[in-house]
Rosetta silent file (secondary structure, phi, psi, omega in degrees, C-alpha in Angstrom):
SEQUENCE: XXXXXXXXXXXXXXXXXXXXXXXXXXXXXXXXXXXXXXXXXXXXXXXXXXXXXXXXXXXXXXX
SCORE:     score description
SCORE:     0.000 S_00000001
   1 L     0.000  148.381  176.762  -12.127    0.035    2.718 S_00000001
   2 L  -118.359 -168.728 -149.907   -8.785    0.988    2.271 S_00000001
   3 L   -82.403  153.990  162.624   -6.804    3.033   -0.088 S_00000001
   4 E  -101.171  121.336  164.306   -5.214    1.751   -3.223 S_00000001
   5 E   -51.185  144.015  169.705   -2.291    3.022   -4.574 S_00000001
   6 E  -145.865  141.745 -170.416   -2.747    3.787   -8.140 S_00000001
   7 E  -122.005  100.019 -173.658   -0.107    4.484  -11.322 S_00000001
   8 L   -67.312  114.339 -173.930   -0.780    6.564  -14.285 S_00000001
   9 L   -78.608  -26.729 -173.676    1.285    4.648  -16.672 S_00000001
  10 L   -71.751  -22.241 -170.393    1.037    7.279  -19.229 S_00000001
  11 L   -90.422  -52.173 -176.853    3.059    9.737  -16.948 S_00000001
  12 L   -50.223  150.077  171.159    5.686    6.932  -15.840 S_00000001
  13 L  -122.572   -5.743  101.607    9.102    7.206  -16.603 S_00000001
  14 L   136.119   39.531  166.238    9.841    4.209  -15.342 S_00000001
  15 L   -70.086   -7.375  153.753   12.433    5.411  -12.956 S_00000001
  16 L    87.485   18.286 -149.479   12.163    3.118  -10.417 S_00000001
  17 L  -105.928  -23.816  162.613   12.428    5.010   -7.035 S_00000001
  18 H   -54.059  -59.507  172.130    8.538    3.228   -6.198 S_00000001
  19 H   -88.339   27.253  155.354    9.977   -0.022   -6.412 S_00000001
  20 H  -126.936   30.655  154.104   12.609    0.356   -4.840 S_00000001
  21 L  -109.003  -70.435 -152.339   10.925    2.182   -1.814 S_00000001
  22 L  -114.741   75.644 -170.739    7.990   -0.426   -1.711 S_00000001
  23 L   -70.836  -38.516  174.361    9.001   -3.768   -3.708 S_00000001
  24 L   -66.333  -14.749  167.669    6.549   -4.929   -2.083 S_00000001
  25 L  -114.748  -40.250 -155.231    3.575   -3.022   -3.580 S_00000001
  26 E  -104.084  120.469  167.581    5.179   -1.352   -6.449 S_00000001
  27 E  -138.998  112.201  178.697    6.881   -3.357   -9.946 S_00000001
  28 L   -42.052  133.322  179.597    7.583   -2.613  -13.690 S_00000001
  29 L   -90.602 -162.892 -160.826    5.399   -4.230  -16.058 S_00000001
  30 L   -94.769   45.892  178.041    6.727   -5.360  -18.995 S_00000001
  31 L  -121.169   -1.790 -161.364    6.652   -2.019  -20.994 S_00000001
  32 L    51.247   34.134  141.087    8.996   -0.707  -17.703 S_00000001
  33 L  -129.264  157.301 -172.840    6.601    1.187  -16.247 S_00000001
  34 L   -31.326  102.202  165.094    5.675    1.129  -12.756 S_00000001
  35 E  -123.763  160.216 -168.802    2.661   -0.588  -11.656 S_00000001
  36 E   -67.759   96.268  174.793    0.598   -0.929   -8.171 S_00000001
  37 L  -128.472   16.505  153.878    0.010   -5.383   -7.743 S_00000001
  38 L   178.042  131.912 -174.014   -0.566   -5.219   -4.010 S_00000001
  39 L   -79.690  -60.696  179.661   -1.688   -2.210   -1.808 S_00000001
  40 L  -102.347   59.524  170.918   -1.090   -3.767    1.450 S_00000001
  41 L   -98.363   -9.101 -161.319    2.454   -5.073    0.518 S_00000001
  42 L  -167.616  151.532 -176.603    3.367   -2.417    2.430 S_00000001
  43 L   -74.819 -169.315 -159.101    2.392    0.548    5.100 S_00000001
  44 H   -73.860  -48.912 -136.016    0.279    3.627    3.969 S_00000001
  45 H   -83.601  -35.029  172.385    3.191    5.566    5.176 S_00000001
  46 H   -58.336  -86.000 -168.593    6.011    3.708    3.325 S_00000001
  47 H   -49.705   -5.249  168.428    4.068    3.883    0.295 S_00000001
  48 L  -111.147   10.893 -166.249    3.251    7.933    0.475 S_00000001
  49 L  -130.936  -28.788  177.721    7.168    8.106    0.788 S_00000001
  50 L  -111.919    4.431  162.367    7.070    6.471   -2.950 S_00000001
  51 L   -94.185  -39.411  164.930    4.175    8.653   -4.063 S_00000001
  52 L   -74.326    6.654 -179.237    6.145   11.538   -2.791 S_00000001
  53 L  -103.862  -18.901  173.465    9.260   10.562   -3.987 S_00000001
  54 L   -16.559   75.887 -139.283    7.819   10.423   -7.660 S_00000001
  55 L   -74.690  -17.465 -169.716    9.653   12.696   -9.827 S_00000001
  56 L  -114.812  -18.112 -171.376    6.489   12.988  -12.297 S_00000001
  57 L    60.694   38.665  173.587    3.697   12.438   -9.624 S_00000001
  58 L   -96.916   44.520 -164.696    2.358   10.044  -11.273 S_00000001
  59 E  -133.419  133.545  170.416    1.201    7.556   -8.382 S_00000001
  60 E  -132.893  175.811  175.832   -1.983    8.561   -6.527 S_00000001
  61 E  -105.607  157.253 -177.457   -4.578    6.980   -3.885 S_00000001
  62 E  -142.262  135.967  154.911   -7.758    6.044   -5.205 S_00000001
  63 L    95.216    0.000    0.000  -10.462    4.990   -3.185 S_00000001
C-alpha cells in the first residue's frame, strides 16, 4: 500500500507553498487550510518537497 500524505489542519496556516508545489495532491478547503484529496496526484518525491517546504510541518505520511 502506499503512503498518504496527510494535513494537520489545526497547525495550517494556510500558506499555500503545498499547493502550489503539488496542485495536484494538495488544495485549501473552504476554511483555507490545506488539505491532502489525492495522494498519487503527484510523485512521492514532489510531494516530500511540499512536506519539507512546510513552514509549520504540518503535512506528514501516514500509512
Amino acid at each position: 500500500m502506499a503512503r498518504t500524505a496527510w494535513v494537520d489542519k489545526e497547525q495550517c496556516i494556510g500558506c499555500e507553498l503545498c499547493v502550489n508545489t503539488c496542485p495536484g495532491v494538495f488544495r485549501l478547503d473552504a476554511d483555507g487550510k490545506s488539505e491532502c484529496y489525492d495522494s498519487t496526484g503527484d510523485s512521492e518525491g514532489n510531494i516530500q518537497t511540499a512536506i519539507d517546504m512546510c513552514p509549520v510541518s504540518c503535512i506528514q505520511w501516514k500509512g
